[in-house]
PyMOL Python script that loads the backbone (N, CA, C, O; Angstrom):
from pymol import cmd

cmd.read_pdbstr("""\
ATOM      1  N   UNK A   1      15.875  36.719   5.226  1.00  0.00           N
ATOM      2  CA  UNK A   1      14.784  35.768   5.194  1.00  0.00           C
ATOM      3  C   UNK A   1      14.350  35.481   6.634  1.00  0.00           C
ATOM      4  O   UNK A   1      14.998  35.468   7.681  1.00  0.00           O
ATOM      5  N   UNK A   2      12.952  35.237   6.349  1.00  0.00           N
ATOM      6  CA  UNK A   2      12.517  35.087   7.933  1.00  0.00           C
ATOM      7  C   UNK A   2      12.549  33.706   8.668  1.00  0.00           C
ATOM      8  O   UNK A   2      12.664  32.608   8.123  1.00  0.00           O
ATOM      9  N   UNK A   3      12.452  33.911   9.732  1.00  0.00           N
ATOM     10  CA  UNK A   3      12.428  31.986  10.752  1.00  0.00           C
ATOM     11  C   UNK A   3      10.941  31.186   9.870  1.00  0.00           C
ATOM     12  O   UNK A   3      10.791  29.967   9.788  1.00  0.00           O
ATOM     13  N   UNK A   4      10.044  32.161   9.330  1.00  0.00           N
ATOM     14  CA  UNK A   4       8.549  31.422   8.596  1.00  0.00           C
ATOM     15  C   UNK A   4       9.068  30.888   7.593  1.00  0.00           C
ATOM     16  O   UNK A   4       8.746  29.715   7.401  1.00  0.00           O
ATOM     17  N   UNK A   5      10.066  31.551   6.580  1.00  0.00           N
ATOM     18  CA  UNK A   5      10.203  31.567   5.525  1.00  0.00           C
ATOM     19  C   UNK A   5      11.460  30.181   5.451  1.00  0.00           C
ATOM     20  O   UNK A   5      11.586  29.361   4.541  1.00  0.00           O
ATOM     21  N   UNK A   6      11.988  30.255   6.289  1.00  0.00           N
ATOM     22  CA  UNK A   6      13.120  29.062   6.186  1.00  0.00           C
ATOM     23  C   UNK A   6      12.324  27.842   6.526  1.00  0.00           C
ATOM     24  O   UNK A   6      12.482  27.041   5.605  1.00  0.00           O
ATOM     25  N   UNK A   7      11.450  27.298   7.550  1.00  0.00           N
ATOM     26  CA  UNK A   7      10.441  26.768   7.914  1.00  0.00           C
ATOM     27  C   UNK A   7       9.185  26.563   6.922  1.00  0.00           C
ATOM     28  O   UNK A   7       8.428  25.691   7.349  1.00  0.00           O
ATOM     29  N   UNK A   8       8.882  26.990   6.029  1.00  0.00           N
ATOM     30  CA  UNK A   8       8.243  26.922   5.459  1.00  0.00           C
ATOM     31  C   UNK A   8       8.447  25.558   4.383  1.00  0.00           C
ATOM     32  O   UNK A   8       7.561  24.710   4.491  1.00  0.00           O
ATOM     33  N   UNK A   9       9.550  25.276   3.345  1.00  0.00           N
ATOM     34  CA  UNK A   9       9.597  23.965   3.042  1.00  0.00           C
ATOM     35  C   UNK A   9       9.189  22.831   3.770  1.00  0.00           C
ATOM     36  O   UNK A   9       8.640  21.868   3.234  1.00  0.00           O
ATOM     37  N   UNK A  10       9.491  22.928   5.224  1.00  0.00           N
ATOM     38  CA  UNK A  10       9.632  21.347   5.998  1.00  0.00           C
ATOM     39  C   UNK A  10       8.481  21.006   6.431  1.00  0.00           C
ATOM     40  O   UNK A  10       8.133  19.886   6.805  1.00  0.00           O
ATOM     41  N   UNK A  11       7.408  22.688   6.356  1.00  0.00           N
ATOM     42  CA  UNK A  11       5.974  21.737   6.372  1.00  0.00           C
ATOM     43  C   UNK A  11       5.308  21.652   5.281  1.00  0.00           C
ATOM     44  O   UNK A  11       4.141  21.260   5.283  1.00  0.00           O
ATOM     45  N   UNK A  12       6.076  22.079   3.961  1.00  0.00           N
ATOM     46  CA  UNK A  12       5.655  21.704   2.600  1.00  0.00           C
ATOM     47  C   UNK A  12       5.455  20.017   2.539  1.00  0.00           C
ATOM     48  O   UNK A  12       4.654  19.233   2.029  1.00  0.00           O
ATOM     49  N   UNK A  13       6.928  19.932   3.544  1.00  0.00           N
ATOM     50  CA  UNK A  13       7.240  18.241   3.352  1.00  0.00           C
ATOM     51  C   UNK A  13       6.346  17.397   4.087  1.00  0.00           C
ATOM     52  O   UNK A  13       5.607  16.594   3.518  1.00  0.00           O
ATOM     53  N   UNK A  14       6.387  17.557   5.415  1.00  0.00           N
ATOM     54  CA  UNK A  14       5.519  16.978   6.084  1.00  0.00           C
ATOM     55  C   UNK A  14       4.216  17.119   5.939  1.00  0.00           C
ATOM     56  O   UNK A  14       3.653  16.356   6.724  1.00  0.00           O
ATOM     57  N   UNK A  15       3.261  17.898   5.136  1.00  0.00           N
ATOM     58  CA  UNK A  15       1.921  18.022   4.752  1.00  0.00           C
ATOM     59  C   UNK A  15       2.206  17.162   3.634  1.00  0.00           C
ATOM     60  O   UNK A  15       1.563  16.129   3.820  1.00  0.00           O
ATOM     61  N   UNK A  16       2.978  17.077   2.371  1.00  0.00           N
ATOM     62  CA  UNK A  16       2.979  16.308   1.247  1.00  0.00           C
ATOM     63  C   UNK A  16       2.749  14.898   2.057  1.00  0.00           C
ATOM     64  O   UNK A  16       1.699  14.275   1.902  1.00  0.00           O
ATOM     65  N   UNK A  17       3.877  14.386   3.005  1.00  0.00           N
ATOM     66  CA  UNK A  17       4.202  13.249   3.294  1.00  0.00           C
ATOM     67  C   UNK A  17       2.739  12.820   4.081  1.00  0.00           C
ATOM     68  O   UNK A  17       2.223  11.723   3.864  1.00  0.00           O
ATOM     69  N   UNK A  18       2.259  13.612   4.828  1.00  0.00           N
ATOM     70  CA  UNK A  18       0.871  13.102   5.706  1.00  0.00           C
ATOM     71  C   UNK A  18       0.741  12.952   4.223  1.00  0.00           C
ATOM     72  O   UNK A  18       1.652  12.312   3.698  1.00  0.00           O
ATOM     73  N   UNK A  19      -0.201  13.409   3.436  1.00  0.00           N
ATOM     74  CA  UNK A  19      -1.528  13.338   2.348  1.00  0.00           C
ATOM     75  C   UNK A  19      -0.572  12.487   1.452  1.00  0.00           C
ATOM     76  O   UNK A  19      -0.809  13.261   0.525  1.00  0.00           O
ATOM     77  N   UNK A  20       0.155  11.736   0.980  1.00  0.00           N
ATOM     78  CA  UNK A  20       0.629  10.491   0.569  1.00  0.00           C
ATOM     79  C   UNK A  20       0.687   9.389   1.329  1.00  0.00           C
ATOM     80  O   UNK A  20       0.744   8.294   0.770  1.00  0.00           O
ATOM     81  N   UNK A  21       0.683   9.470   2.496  1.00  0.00           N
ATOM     82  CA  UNK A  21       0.419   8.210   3.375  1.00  0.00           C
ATOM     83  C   UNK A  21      -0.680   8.231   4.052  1.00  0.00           C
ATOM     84  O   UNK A  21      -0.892   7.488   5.011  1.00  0.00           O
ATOM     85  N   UNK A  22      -1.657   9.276   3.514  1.00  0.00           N
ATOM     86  CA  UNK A  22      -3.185   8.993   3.345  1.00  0.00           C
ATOM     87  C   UNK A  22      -4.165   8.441   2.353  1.00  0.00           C
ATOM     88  O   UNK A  22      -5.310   7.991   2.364  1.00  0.00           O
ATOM     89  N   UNK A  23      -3.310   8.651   1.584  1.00  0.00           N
ATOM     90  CA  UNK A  23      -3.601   7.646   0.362  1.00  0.00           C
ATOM     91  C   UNK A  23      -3.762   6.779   0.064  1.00  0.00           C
ATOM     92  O   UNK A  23      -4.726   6.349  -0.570  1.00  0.00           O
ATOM     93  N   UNK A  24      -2.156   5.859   0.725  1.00  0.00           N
ATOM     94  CA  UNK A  24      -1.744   4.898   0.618  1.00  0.00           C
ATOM     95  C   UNK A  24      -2.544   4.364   1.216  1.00  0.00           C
ATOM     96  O   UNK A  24      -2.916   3.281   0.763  1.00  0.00           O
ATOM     97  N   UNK A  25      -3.183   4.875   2.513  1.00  0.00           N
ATOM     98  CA  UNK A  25      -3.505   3.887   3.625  1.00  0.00           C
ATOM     99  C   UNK A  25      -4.504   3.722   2.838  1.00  0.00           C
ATOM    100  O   UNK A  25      -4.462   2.813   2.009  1.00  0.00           O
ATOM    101  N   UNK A  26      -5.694   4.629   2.940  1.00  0.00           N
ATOM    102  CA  UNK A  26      -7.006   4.409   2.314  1.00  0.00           C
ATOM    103  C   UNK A  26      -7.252   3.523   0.814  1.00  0.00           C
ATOM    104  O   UNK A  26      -8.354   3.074   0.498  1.00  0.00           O
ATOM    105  N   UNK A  27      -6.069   3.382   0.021  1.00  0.00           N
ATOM    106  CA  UNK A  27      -5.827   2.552  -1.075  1.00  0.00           C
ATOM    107  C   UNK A  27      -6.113   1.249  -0.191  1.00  0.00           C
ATOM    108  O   UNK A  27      -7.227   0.733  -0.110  1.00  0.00           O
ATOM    109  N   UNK A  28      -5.205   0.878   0.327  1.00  0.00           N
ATOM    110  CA  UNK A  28      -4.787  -0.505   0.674  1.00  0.00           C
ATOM    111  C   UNK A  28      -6.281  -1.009   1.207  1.00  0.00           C
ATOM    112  O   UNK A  28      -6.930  -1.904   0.666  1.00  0.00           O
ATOM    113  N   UNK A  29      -6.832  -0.004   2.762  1.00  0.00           N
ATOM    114  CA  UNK A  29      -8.230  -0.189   3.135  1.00  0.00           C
ATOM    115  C   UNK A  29      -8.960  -0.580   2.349  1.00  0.00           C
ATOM    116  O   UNK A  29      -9.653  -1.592   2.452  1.00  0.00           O
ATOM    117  N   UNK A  30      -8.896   0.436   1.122  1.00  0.00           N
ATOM    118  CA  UNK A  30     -10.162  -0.192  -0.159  1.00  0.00           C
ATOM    119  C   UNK A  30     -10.055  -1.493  -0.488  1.00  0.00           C
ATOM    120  O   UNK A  30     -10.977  -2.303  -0.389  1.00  0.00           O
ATOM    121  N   UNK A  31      -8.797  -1.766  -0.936  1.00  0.00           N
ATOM    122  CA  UNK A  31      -8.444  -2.915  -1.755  1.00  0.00           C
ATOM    123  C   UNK A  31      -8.588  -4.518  -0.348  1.00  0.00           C
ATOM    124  O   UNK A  31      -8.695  -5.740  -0.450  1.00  0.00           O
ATOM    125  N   UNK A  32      -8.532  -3.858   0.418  1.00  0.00           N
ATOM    126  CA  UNK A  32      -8.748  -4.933   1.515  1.00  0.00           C
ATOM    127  C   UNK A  32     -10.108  -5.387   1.741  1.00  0.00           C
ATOM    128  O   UNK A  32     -10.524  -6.539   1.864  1.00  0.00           O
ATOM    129  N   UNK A  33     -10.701  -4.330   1.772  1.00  0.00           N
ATOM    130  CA  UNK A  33     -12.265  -4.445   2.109  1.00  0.00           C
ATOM    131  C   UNK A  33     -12.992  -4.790   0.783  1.00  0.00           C
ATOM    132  O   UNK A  33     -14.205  -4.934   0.935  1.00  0.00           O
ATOM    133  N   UNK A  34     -12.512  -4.964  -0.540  1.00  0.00           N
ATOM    134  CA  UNK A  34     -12.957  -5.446  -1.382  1.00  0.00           C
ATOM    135  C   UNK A  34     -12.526  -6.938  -1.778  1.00  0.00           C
ATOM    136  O   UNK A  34     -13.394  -7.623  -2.317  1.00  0.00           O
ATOM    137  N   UNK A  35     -11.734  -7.291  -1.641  1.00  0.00           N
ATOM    138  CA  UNK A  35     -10.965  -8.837  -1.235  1.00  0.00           C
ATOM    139  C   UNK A  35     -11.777  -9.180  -0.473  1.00  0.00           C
ATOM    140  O   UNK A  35     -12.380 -10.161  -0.909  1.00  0.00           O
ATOM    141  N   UNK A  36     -12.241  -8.742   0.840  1.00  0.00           N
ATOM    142  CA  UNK A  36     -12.773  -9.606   1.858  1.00  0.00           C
ATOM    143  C   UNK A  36     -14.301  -9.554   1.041  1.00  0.00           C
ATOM    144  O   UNK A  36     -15.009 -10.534   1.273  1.00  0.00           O
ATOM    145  N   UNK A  37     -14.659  -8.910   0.465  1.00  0.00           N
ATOM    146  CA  UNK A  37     -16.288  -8.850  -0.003  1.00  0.00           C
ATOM    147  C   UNK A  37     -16.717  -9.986  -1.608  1.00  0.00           C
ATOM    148  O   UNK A  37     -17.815 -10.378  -2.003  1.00  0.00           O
ATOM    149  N   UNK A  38     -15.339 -10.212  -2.170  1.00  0.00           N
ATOM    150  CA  UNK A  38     -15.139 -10.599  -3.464  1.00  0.00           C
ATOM    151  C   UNK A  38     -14.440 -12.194  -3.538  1.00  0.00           C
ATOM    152  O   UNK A  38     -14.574 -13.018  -4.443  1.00  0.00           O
ATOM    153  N   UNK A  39     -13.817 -12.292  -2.525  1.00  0.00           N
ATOM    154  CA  UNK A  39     -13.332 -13.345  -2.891  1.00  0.00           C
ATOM    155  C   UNK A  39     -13.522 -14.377  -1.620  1.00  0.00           C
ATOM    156  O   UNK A  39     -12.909 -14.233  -0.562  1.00  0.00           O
ATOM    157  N   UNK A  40     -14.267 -15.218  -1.824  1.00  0.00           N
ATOM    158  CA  UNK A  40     -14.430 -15.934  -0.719  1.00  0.00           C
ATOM    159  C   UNK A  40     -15.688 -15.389   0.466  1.00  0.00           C
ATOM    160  O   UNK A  40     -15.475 -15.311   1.676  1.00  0.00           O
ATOM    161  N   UNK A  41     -16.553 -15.166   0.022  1.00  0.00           N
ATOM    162  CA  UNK A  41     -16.993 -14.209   1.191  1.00  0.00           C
ATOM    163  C   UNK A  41     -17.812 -15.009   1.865  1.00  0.00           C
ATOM    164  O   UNK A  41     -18.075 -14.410   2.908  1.00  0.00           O
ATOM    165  N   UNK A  42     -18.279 -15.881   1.847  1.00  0.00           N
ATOM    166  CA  UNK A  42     -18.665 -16.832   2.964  1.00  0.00           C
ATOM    167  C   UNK A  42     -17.854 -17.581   3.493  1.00  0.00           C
ATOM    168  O   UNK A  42     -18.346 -18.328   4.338  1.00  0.00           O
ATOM    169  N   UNK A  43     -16.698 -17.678   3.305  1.00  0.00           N
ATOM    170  CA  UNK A  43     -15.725 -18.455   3.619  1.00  0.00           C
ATOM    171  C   UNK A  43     -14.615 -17.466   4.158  1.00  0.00           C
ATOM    172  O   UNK A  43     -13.854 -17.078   3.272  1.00  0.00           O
ATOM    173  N   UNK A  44     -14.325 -16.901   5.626  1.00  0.00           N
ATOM    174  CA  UNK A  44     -12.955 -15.978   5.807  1.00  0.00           C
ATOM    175  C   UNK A  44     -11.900 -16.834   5.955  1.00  0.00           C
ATOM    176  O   UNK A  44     -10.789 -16.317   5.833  1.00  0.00           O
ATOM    177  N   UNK A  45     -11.968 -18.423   6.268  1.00  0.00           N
ATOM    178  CA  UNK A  45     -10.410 -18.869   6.187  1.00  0.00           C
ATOM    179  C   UNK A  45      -9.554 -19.072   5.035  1.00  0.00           C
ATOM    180  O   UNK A  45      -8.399 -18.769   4.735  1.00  0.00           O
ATOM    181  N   UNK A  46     -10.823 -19.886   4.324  1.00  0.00           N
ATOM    182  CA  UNK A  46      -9.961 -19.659   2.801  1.00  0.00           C
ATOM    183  C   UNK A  46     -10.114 -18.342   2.025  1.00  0.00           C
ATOM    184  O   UNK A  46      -9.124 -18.149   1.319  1.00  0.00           O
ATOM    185  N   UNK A  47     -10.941 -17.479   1.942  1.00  0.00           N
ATOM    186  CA  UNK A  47     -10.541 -16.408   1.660  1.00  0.00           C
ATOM    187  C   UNK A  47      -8.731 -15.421   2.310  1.00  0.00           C
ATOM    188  O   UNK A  47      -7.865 -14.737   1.764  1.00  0.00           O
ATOM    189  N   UNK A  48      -9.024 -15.974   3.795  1.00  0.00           N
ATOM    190  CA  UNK A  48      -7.329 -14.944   3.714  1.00  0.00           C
ATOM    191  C   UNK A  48      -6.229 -16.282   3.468  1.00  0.00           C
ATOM    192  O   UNK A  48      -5.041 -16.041   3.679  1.00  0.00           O
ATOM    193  N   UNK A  49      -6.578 -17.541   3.072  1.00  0.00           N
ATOM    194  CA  UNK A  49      -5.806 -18.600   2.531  1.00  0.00           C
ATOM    195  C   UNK A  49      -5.220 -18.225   1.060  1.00  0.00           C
ATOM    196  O   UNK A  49      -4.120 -18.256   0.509  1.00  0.00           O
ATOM    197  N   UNK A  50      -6.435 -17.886   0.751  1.00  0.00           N
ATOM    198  CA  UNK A  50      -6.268 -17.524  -0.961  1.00  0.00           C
ATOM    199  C   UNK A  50      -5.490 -16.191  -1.057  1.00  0.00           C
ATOM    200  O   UNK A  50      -4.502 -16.055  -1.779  1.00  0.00           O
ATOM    201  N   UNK A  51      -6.082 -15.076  -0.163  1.00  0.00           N
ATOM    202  CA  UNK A  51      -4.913 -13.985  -0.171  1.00  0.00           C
ATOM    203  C   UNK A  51      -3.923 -14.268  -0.138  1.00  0.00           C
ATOM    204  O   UNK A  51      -3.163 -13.831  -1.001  1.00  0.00           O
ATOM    205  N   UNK A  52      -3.400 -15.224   0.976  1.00  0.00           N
ATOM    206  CA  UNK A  52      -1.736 -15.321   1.471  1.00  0.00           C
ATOM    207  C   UNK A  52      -1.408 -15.865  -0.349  1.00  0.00           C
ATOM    208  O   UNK A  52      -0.910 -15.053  -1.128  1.00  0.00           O
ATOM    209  N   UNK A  53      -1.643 -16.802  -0.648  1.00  0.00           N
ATOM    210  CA  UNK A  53      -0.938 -17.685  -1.500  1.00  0.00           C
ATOM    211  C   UNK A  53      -1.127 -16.501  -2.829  1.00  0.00           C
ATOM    212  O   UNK A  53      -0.003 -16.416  -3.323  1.00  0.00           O
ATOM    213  N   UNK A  54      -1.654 -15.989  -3.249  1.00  0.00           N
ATOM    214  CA  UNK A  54      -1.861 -14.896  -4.315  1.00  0.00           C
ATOM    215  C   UNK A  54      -0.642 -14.090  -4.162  1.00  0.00           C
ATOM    216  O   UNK A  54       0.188 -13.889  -5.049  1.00  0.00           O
ATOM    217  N   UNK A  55      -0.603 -13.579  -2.777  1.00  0.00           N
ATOM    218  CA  UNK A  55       0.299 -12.255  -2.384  1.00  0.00           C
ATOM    219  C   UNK A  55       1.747 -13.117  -2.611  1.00  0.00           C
ATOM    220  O   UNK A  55       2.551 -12.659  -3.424  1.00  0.00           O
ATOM    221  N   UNK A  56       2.022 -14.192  -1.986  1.00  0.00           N
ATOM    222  CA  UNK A  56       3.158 -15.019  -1.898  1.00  0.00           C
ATOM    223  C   UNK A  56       3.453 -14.580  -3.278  1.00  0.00           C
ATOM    224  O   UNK A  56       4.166 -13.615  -3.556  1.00  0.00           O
ATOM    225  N   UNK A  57       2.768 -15.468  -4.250  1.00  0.00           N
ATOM    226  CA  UNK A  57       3.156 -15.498  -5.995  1.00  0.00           C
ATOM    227  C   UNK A  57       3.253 -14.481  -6.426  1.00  0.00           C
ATOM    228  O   UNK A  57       3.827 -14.475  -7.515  1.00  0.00           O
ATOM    229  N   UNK A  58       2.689 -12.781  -5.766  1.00  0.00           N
ATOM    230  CA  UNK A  58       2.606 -11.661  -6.957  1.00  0.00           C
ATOM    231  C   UNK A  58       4.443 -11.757  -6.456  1.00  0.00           C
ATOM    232  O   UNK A  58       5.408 -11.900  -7.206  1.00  0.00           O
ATOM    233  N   UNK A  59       4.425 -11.624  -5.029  1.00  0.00           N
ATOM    234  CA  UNK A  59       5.592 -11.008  -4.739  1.00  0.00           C
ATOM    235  C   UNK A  59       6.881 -11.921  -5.150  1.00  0.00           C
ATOM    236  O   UNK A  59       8.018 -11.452  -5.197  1.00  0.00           O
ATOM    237  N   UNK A  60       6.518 -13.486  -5.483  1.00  0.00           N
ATOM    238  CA  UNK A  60       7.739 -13.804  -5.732  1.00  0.00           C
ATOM    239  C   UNK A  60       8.251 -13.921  -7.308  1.00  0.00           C
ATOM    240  O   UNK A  60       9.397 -14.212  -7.651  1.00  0.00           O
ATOM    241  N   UNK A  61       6.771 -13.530  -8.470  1.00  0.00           N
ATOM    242  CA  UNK A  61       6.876 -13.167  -9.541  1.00  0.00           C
ATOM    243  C   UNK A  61       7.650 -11.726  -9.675  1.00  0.00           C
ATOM    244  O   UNK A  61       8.315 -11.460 -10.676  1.00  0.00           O
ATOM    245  N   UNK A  62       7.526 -10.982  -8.767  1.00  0.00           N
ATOM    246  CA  UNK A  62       8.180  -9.929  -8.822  1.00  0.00           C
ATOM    247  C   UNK A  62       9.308  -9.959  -8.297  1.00  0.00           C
ATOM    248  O   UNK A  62      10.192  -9.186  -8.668  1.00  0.00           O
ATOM    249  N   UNK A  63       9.448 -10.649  -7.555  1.00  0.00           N
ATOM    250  CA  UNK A  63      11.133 -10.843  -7.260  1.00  0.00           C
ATOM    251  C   UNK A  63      11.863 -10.946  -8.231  1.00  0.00           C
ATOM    252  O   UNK A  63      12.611 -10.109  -8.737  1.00  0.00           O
ATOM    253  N   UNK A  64      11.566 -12.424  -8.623  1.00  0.00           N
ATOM    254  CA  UNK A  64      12.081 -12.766 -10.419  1.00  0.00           C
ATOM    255  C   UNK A  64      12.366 -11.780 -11.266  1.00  0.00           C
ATOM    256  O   UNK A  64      13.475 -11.736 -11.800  1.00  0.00           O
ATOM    257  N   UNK A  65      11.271 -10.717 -11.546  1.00  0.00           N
ATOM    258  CA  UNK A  65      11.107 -10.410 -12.496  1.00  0.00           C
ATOM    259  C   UNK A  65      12.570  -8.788 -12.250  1.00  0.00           C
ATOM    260  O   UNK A  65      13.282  -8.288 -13.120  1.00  0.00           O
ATOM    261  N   UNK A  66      12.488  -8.480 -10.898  1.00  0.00           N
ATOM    262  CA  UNK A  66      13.418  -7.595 -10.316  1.00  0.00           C
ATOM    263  C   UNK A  66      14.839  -7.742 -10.506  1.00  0.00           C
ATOM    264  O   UNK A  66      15.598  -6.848 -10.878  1.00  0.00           O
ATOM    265  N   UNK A  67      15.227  -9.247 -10.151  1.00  0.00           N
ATOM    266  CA  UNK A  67      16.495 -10.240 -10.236  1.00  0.00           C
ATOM    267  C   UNK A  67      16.907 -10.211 -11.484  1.00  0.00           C
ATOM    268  O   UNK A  67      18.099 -10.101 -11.770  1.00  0.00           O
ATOM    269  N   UNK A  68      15.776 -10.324 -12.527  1.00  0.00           N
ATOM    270  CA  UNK A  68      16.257 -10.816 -13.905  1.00  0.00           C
ATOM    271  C   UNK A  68      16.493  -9.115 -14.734  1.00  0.00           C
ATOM    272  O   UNK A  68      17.164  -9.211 -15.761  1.00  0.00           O
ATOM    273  N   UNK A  69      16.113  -7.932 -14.456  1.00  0.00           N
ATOM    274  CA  UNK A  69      16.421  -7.074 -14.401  1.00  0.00           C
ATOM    275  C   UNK A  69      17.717  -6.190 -14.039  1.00  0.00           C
ATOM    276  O   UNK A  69      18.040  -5.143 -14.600  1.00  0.00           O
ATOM    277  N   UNK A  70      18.410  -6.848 -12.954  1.00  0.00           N
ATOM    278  CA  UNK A  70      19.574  -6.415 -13.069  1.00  0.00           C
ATOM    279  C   UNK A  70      20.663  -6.591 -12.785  1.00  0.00           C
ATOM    280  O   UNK A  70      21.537  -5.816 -13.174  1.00  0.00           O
TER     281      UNK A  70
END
""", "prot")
cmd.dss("prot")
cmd.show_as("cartoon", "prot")
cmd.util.cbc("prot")
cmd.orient("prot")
């Protein structure tokens, strides 16, 4: 087997891994830039007020819900 051929998985990996954490990013971007357009939009303090306290509750509903799981 050749030095390409052994080499060849690890930029299987690292091309998968870029284009999944291109995703991700551009997910989150979307979802950010639509929050800021949707909720509050004349208002940016309480709009990222209302984010924080939303995000607080998803994440500590999910804590719970993680905890009580196992």
């Amino acid at each position: 087997m050749s030095l390409f051929h052994k080499s060849r998985p690890n930029h299987h990996k690292a091309f998968t891994a870029l284009l999944i954490g291109t995703g991700v990013i551009l997910f989150w971007r979307g979802l950010w830039g639509l929050t800021d357009l949707l909720l509050f939009p004349t208002d940016p303090v309480l709009s990222h007020l209302a984010s924080l306290v939303i995000g607080i509750g998803i994440l500590s509903f999910t804590h719970y819900l993680v905890r009580e799981l196992m």
